[in-house]
ChimeraX commands (.cxc) that place a marker at each C-alpha (Angstrom):
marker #1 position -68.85,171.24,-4.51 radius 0.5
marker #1 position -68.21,175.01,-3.89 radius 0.5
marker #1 position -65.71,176.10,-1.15 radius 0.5
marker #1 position -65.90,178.78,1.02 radius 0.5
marker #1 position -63.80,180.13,3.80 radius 0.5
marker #1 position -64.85,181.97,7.25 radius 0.5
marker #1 position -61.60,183.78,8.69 radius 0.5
marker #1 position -60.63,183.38,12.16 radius 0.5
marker #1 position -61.64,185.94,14.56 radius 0.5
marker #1 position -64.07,187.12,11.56 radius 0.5
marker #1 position -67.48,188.48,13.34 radius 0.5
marker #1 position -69.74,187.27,10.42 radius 0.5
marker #1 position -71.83,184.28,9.33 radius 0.5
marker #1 position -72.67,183.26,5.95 radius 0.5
marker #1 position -76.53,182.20,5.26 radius 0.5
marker #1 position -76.69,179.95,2.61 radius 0.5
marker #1 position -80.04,179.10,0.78 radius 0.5
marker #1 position -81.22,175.89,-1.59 radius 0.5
marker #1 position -81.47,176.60,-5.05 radius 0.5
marker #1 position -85.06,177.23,-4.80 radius 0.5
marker #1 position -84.50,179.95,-2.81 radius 0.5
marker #1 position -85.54,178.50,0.22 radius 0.5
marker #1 position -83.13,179.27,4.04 radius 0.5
marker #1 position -80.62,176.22,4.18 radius 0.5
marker #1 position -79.03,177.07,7.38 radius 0.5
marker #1 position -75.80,179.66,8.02 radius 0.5
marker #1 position -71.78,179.06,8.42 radius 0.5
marker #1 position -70.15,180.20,11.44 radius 0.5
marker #1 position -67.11,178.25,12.44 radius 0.5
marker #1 position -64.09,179.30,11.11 radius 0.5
marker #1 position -62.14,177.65,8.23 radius 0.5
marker #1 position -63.06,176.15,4.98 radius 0.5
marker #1 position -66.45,174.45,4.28 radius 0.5
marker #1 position -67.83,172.31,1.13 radius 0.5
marker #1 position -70.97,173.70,-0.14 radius 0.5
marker #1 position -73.16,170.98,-1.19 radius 0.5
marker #1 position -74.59,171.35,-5.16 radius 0.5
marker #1 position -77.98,172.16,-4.42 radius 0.5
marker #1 position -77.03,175.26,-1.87 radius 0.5
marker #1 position -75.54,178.43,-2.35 radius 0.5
marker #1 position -73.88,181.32,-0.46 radius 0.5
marker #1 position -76.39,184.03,-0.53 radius 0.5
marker #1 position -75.22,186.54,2.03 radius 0.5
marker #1 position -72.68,187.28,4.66 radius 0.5
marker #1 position -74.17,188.74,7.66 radius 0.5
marker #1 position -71.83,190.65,10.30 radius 0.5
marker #1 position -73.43,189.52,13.48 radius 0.5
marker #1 position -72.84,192.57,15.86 radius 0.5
marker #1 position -72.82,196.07,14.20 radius 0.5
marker #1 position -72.78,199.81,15.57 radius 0.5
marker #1 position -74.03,202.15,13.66 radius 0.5
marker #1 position -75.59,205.55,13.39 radius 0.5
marker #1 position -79.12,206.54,12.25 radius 0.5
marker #1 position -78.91,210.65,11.23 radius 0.5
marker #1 position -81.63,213.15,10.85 radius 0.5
marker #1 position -84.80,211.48,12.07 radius 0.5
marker #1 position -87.38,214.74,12.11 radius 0.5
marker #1 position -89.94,214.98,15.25 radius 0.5
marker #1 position -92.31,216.90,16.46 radius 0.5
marker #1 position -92.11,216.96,20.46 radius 0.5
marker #1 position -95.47,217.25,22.63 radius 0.5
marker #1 position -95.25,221.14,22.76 radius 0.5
marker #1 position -95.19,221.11,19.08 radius 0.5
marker #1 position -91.24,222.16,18.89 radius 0.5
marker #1 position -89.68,220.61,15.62 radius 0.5
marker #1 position -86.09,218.65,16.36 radius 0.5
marker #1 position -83.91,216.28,14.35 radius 0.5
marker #1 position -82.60,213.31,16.40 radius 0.5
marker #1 position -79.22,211.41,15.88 radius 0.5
marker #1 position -78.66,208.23,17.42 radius 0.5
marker #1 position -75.63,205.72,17.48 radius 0.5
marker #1 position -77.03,202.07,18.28 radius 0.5
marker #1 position -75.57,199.12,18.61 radius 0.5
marker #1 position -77.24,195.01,17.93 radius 0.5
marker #1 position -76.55,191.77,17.36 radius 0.5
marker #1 position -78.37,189.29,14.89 radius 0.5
marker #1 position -79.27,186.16,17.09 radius 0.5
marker #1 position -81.80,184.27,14.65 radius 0.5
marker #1 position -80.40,184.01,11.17 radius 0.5
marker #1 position -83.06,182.81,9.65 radius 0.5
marker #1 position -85.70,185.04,11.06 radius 0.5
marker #1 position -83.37,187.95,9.91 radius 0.5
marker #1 position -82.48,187.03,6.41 radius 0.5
marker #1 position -86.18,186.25,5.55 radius 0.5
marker #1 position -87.61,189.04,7.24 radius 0.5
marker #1 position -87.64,191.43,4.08 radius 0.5
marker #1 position -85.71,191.65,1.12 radius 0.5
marker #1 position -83.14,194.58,3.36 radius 0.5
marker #1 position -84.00,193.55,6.94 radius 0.5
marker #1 position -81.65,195.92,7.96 radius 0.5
marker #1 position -83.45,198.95,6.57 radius 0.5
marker #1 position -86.35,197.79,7.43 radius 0.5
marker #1 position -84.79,197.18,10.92 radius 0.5
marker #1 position -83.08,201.24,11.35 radius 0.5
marker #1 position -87.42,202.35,10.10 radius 0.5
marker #1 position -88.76,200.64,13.33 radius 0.5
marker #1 position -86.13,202.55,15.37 radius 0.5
marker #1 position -86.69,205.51,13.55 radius 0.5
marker #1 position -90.52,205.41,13.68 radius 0.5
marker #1 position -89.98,204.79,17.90 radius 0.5
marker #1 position -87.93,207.90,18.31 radius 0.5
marker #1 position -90.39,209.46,16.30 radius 0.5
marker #1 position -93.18,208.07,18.89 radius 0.5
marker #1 position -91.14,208.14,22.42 radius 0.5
marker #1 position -90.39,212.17,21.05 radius 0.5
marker #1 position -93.64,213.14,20.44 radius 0.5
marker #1 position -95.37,212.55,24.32 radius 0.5
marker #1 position -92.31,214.61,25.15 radius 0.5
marker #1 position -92.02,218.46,25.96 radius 0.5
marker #1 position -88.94,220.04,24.27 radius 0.5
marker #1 position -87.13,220.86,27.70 radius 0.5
marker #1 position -86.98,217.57,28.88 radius 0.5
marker #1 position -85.80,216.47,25.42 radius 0.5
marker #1 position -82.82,218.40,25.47 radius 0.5
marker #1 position -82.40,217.91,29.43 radius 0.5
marker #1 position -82.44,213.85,29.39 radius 0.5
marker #1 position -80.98,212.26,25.82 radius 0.5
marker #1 position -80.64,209.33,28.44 radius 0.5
marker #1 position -84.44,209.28,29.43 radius 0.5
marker #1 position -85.27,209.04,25.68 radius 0.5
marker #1 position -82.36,206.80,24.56 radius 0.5
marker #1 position -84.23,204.03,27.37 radius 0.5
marker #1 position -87.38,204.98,26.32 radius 0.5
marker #1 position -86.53,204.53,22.60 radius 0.5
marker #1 position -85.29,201.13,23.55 radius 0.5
marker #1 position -87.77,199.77,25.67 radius 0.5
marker #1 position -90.28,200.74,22.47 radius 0.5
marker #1 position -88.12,199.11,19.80 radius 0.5
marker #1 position -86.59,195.81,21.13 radius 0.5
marker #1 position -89.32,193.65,21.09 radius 0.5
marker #1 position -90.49,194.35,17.74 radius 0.5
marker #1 position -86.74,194.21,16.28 radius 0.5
marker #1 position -86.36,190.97,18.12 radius 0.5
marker #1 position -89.77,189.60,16.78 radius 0.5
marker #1 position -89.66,190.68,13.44 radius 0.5
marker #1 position -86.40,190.39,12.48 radius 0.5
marker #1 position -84.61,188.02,14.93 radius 0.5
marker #1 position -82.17,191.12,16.43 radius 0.5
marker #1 position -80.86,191.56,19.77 radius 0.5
marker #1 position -81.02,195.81,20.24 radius 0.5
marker #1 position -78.16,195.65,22.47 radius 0.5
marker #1 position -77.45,199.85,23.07 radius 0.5
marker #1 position -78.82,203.40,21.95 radius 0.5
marker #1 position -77.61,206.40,22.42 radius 0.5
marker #1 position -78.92,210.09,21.73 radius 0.5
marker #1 position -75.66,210.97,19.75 radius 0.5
marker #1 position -77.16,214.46,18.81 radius 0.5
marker #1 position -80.53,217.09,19.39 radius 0.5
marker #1 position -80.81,220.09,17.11 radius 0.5
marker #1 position -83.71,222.37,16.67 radius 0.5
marker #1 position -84.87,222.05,12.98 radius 0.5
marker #1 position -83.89,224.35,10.66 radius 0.5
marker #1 position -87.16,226.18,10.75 radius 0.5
marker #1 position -86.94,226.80,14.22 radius 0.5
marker #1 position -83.18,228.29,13.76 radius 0.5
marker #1 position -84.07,230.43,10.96 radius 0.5
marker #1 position -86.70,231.77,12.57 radius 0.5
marker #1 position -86.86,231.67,16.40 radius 0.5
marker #1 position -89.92,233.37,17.63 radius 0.5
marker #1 position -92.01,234.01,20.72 radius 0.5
marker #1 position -93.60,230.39,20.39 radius 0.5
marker #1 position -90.74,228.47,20.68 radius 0.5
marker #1 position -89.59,230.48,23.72 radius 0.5
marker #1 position -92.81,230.19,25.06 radius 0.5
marker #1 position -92.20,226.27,25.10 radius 0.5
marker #1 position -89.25,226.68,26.69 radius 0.5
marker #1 position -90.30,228.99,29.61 radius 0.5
marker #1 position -93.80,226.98,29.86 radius 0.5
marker #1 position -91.66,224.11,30.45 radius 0.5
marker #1 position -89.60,225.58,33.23 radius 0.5
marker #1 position -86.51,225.91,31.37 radius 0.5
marker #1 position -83.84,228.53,32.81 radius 0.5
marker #1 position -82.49,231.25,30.90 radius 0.5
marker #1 position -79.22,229.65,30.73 radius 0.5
marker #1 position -80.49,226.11,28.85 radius 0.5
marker #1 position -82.87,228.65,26.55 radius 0.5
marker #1 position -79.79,230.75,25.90 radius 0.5
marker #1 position -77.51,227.49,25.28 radius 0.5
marker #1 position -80.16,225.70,23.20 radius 0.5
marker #1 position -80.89,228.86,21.03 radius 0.5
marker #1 position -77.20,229.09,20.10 radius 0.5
marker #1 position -75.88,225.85,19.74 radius 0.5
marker #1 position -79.23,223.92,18.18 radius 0.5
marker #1 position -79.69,221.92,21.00 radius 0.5
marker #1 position -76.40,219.95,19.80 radius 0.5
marker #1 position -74.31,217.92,22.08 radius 0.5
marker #1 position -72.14,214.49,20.18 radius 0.5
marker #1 position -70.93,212.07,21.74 radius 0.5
marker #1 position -67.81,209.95,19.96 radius 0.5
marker #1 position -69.14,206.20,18.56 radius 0.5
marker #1 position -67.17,203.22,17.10 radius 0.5
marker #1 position -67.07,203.15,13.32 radius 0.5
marker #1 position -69.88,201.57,12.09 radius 0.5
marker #1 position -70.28,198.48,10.17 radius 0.5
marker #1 position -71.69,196.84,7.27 radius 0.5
marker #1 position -74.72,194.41,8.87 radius 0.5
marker #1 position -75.60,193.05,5.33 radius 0.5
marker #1 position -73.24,192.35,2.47 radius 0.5
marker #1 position -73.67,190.13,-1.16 radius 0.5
marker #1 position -71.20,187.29,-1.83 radius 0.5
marker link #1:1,2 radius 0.2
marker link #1:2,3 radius 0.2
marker link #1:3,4 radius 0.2
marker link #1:4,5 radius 0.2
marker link #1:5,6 radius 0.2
marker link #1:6,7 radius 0.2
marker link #1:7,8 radius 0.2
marker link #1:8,9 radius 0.2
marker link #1:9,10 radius 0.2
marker link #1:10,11 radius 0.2
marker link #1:11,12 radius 0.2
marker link #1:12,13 radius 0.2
marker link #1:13,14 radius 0.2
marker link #1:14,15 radius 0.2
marker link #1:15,16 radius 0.2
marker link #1:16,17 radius 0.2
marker link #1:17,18 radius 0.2
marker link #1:18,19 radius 0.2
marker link #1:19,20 radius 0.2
marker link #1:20,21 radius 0.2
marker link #1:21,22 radius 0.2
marker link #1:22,23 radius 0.2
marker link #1:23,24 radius 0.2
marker link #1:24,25 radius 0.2
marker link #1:25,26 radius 0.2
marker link #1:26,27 radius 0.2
marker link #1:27,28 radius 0.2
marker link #1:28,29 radius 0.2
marker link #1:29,30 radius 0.2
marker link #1:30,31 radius 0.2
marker link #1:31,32 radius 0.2
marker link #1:32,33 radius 0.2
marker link #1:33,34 radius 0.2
marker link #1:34,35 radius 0.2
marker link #1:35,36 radius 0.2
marker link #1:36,37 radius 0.2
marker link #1:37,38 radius 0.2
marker link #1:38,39 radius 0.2
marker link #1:39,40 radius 0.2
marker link #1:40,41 radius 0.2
marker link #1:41,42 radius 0.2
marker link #1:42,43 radius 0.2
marker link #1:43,44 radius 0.2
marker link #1:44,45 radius 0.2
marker link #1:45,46 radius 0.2
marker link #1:46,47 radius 0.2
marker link #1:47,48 radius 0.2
marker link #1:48,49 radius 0.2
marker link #1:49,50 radius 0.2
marker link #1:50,51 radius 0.2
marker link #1:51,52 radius 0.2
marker link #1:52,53 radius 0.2
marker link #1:53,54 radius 0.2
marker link #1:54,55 radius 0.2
marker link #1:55,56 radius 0.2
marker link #1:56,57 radius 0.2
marker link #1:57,58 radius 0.2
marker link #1:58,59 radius 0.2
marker link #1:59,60 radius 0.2
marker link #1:60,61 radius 0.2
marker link #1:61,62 radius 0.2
marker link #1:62,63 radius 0.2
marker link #1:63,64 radius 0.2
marker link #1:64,65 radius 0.2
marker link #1:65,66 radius 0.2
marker link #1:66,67 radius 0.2
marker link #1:67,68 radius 0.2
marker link #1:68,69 radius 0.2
marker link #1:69,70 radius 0.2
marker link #1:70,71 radius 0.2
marker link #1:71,72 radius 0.2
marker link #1:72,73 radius 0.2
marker link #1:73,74 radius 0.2
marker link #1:74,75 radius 0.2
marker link #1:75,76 radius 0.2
marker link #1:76,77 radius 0.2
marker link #1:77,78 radius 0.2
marker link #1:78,79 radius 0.2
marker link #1:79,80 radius 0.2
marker link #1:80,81 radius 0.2
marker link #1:81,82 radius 0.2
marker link #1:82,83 radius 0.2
marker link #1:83,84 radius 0.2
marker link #1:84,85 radius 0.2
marker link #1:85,86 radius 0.2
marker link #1:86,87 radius 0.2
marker link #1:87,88 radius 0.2
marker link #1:88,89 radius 0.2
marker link #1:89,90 radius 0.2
marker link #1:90,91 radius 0.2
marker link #1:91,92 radius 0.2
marker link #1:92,93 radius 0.2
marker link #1:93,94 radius 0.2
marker link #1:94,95 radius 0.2
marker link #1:95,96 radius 0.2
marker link #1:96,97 radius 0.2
marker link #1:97,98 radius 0.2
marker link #1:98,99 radius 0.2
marker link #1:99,100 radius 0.2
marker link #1:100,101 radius 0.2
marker link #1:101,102 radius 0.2
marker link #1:102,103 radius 0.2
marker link #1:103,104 radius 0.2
marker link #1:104,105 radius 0.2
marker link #1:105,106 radius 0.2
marker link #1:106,107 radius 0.2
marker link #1:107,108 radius 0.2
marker link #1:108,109 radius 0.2
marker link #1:109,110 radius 0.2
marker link #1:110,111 radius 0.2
marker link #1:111,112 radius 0.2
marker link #1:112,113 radius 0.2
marker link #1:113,114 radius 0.2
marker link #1:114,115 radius 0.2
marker link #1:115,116 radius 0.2
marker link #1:116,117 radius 0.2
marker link #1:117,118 radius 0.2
marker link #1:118,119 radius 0.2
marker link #1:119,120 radius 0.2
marker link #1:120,121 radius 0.2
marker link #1:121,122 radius 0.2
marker link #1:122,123 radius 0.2
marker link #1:123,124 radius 0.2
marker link #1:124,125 radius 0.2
marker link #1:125,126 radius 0.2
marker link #1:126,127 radius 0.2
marker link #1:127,128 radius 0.2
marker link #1:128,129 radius 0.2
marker link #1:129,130 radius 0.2
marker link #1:130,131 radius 0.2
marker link #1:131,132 radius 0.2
marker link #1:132,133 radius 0.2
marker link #1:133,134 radius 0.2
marker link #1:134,135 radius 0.2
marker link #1:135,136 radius 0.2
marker link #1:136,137 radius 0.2
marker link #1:137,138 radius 0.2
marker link #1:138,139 radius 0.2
marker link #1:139,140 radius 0.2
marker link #1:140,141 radius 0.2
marker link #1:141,142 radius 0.2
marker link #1:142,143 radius 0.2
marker link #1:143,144 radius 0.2
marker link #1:144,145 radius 0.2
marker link #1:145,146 radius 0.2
marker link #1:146,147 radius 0.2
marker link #1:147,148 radius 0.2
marker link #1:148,149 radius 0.2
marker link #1:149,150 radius 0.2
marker link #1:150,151 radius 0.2
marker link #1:151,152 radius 0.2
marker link #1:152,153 radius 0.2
marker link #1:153,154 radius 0.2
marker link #1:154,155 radius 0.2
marker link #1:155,156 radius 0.2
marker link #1:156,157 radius 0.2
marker link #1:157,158 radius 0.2
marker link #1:158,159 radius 0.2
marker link #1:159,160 radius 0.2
marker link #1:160,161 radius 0.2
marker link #1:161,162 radius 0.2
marker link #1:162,163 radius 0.2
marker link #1:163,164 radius 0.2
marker link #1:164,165 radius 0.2
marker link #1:165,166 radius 0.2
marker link #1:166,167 radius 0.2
marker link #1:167,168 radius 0.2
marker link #1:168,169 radius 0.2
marker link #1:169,170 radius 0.2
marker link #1:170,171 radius 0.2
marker link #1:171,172 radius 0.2
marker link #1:172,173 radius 0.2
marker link #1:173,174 radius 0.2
marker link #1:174,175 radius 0.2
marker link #1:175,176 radius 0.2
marker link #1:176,177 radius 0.2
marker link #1:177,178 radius 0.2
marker link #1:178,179 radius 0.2
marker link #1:179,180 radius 0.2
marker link #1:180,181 radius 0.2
marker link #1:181,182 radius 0.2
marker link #1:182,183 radius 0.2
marker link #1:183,184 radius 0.2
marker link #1:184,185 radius 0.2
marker link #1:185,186 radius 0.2
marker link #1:186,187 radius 0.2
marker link #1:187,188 radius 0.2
marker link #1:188,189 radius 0.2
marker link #1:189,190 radius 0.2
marker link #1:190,191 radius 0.2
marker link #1:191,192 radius 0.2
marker link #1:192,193 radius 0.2
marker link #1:193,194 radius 0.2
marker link #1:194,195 radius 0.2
marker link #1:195,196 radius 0.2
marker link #1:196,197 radius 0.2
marker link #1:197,198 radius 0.2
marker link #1:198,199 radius 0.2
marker link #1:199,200 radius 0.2
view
């Protein structure tokens, strides 16, 4: 019999599978456990992570190119749903919220983009949650906008389109000004993230 330990106060589980390669249930209490023979430690899952998903490119509805940042936070609820969802559920997980943003952006002029992160953080959510929770057994517990900037075509070369967008979307001066000088930025501080998926 193999032994393995779980660590009190450790926010993880271990899956373990048979030696066919089939689920065989997870470890979560804390202390040591006997592994039977025919199962084996596969994985050891951290079951709430934060995190941050960089760069994700969109187009908004008045055809202004931005680069979204967001910092998210979820917790894995079905094991087993999660560890056979794909060979790296949790890239597979961070593509559906990228490909939402990337939808929720889109049906969105520029000006309220940069006006509301809030409005799209919700929106982002409400379009992601069920399909992380269905496909890969997550919990999409928070999301927020952690930064806007205009692409780096737009910032190189800022021309009467883009302001157009701006003014056609009632934008004042001041947020055209702000926007054209900082790249739409504006951070916001997040916990350090975590490793969701780890080999053992």
């Amino acid at each position: 019999m193999n032994t393995l330990l779980v660590k009190n106060g450790e926010d993880a589980m271990i899956v373990l599978e048979t030696r066919g390669g089939k689920f065989a249930g997870v470890i979560r209490d804390p202390g040591f456990h006997l592994i039977a023979p025919w199962k084996k430690a596969v994985s050891r899952l951290t079951t709430q992570t934060f995190n941050s998903i960089d760069g994700i490119g969109a187009a908004t509805q008045d055809k202004a190119n931005i680069v979204v940042s967001v910092a998210m936070e979820f917790q894995i609820r079905d094991a087993e749903k999660y560890h056979c969802a794909a060979k790296q559920p949790y890239d597979e997980a961070v593509k559906e919220i990228r490909n939402a943003a990337k939808e929720i952006v889109s049906g969105i002029g520029l000006a309220k983009v940069w006006e509301d992160r809030a409005y799209i953080a919700r929106k982002i959510h409400a379009a992601a949650a069920p399909v992380l929770a269905e496909k890969f057994g997550l919990a999409f517990e928070d999301i927020n906008v952690q930064q806007i900037s205009l692409s780096s075509h737009c910032m190189s070369a800022p021309d009467a389109a883009l302001n157009k967008i701006l003014a056609d979307a009632a934008a004042t001066p001041d947020i055209v000004a702000d926007a054209m000088d900082k790249g739409l930025e504006a951070g916001i501080s997040i916990r350090k993230p975590l490793t969701l998926r780890k080999r053992v």
